[in-house]
C-alpha positions in Angstrom: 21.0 2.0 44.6 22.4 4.1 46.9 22.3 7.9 48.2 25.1 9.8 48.2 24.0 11.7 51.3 23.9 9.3 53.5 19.7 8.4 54.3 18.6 10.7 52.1 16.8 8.0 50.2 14.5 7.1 53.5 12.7 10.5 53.3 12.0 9.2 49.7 8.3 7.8 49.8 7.6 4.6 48.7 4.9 5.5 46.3 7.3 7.8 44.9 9.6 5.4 44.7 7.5 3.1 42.8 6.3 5.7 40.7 10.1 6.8 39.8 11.0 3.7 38.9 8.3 2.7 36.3 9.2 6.3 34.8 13.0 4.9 34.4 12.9 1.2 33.4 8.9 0.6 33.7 7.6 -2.3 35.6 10.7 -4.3 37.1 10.5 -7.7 39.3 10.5 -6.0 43.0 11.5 -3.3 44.3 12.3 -2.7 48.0 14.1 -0.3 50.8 16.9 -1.6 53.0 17.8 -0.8 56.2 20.5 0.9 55.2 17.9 3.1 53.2 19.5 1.9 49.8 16.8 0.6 47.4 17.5 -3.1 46.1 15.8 -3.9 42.5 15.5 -6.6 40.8 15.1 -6.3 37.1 13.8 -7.9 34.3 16.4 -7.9 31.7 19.8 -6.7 31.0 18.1 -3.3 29.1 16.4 -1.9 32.4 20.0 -2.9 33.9 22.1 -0.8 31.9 19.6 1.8 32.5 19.5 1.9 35.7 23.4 1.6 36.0 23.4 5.2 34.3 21.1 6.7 36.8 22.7 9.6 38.6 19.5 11.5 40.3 16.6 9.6 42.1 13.8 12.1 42.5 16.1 15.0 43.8 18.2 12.4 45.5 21.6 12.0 44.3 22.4 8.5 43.7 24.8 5.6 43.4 24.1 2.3 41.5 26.3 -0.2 41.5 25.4 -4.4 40.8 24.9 -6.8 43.7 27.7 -8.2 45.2 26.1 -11.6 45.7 23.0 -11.9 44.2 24.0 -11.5 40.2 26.5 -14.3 41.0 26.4 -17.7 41.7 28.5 -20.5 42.9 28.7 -24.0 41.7 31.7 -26.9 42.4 32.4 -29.0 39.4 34.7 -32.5 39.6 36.4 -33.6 36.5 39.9 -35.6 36.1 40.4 -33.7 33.1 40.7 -30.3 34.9 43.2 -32.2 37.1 46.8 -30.6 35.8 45.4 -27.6 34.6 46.0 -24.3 36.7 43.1 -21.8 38.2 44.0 -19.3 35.9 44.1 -21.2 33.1 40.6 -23.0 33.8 39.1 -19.1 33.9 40.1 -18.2 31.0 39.3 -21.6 29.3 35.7 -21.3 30.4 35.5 -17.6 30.5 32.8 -17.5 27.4 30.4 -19.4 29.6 30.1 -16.7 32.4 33.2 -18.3 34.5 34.8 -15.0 36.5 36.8 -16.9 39.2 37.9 -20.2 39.8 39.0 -22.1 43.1 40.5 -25.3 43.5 39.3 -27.4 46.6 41.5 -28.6 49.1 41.4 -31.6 51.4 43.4 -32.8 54.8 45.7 -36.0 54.7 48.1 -37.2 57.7 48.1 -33.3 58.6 48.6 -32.0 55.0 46.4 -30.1 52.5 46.2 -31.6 49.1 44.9 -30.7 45.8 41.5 -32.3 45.1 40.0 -32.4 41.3 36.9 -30.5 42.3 36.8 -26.8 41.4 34.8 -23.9 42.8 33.1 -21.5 40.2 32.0 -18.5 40.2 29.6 -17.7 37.5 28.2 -14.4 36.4 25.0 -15.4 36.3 22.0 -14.9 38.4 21.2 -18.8 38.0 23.8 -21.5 38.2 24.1 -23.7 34.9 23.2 -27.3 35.1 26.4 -28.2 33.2 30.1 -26.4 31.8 31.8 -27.8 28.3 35.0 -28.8 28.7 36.3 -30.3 25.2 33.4 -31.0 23.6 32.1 -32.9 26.9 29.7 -31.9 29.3 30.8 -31.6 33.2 28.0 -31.3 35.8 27.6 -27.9 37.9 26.1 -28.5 41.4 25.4 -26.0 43.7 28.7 -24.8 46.3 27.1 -24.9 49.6 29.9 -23.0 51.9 30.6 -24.2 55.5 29.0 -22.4 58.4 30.5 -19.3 59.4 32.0 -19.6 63.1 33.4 -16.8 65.6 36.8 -17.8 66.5 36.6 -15.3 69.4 32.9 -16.3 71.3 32.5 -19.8 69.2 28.9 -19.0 67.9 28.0 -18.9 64.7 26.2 -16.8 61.9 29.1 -14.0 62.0 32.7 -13.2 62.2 35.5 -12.1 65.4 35.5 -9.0 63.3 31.9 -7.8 64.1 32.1 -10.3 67.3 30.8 -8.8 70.4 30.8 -11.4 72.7 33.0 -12.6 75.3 36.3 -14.5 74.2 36.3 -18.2 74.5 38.4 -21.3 74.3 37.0 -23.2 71.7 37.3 -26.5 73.4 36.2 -25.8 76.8 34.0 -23.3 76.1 35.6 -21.5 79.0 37.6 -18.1 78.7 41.1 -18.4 76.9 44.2 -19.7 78.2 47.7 -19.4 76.8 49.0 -22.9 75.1 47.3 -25.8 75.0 44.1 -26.6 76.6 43.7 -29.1 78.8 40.4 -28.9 79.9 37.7 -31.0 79.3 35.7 -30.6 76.1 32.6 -28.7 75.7 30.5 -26.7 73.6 29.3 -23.4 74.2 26.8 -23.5 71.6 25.0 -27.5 72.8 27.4 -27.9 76.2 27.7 -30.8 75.2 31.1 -33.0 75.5 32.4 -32.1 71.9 34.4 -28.6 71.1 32.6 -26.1 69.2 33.8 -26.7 65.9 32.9 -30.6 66.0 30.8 -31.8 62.9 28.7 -33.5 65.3 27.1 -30.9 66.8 23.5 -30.6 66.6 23.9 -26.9 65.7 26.6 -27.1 62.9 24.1 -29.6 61.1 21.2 -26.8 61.9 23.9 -24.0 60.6 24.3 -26.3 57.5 21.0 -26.3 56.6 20.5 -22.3 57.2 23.1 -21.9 54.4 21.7 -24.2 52.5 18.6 -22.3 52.4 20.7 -18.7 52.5 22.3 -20.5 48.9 19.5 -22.0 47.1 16.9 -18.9 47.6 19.5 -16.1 47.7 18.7 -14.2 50.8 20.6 -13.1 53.9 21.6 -15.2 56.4 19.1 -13.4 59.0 16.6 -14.0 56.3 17.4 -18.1 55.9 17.5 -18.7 59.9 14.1 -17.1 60.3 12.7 -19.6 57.8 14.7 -22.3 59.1 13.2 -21.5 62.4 9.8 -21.5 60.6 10.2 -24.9 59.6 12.1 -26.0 63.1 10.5 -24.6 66.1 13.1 -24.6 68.6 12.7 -23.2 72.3 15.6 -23.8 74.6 17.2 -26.4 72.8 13.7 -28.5 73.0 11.5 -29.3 69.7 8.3 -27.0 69.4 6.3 -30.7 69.7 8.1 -31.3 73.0 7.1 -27.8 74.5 3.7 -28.4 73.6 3.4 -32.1 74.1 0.5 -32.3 76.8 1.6 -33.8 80.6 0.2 -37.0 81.1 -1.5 -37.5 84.4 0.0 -40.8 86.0 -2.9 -41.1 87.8 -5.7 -41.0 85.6 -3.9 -40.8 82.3 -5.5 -37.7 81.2 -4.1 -35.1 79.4 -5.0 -32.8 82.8 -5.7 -33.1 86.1 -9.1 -32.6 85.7 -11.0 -36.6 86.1 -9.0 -36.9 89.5 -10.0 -33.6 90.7 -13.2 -34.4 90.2 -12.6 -37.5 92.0 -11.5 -35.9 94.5 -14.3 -33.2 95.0 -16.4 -36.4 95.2 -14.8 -37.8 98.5 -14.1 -35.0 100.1 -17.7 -33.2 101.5 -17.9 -29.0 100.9 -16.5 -27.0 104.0 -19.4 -25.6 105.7 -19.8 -21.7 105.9 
């Protein structure tokens, strides 16, 4: 739900908001303001849906509600011989009674050339992907479409696009700034510096990125969202785990976690300085 005048919704308290809301639908899942100032609610049936879809006026506000682009959809990649000749088109409308809105075939790279692949992307208008489609009378497994990490072809660094890039323009390879033709340079990343280019699947971060969607897919949040809990769980400071920035220095002299036995050893030999 959004205002029409843009931010009008922020001046909206959020006791009023809550209060507004159980007045429309009643109780509803959660409930909560954007930064944008555009409320996001989630609902618990399709009744207090419809409802709010036909909401015109918030509490002297006036309003736009529209569905979520993302998070009444899901996406799940199926494999099946049988779908093997059959078109994208015609695969939609074959499974269109069970929730199927779009359909895309998967793709793979041989000596240099894409080629068609048996396994299907699909998108499902559901909030909660299926464990299973019927195709003829027999059941295909659904698993969940994790999509790739999302790279900056201009500055190489992930988590957004060149079209909201802000960075400086780099050679992918290098890592240096871009030259016209080939590069010759030596490889390295600018995310790890290491001696791979950025886009290498061996990169410590693309596995990290990798999991961040993962997380971003399976709970349905934003990717700011999944990279703070994938922080959470993976302490990171300057490319060193959180155990190694904390591990304790290990006196070679006394093997203590401190200083402090040969300081004392030291205080011991060595008499007070007279005043």
């Amino acid at each position: 739900m959004s205002s029409i005048e843009e931010g009008a919704l922020k001046k909206v308290s959020p006791f009023v908001i809550a209060k507004v809301i159980q007045g429309l639908v009643g109780d509803v899942k959660t409930a909560k303001r954007l930064r944008s100032g555009s409320l996001l609610i989630q609902v618990n049936n399709s009744r207090q849906a419809k409802r709010l879809l036909e909401v015109k006026e918030f509490f002297q506000v006036p309003v736009k509600v529209d569905p979520h682009r993302s998070l009444n959809t899901c996406d799940g990649v199926v494999t099946s011989w049988d779908l093997s000749d059959c078109t994208e088109e015609e695969i939609k409308e074959g499974l269109k009674d069970q929730k199927v809105i779009s359909v895309r075939r998967l793709k793979t790279r041989r000596s240099g050339t894409l080629k068609d692949t048996n396994s299907f992307v699909l998108t499902f208008a559901l909030p909660k992907l299926p464990a299973s489609i019927y195709v003829c009378y027999s059941a295909i497994q659904v698993r969940p479409y994790i999509p790739k990490p999302i790279r900056c072809f201009r500055c190489q660094r992930y988590g957004h696009t060149s079209g909201n890039c802000k960075g400086e323009e780099l050679c992918g390879r290098c890592s240096l700034k871009t030259h016209e033709g080939d590069c010759s340079e030596k490889e390295k990343c600018v995310n790890r510096h290491r001696d791979h280019p950025a886009w290498s699947a061996s990169c410590p971060i693309f596995a990290e990125e990798k999991k961040i969607q993962e997380i971003k897919t399976s709970k349905k949040i934003t990717y700011g969202e999944a990279k703070k809990e994938f922080r959470a769980l993976n302490p990171v400071f300057s490319g060193k785990s959180y155990s190694q920035v904390t591990a304790k220095k290990i006196c070679g002299r006394c093997r203590a976690d401190t200083h402090a036995l040969c300081m004392r050893a030291m205080q011991r030999r060595v008499p007070a300085r007279q005043a």
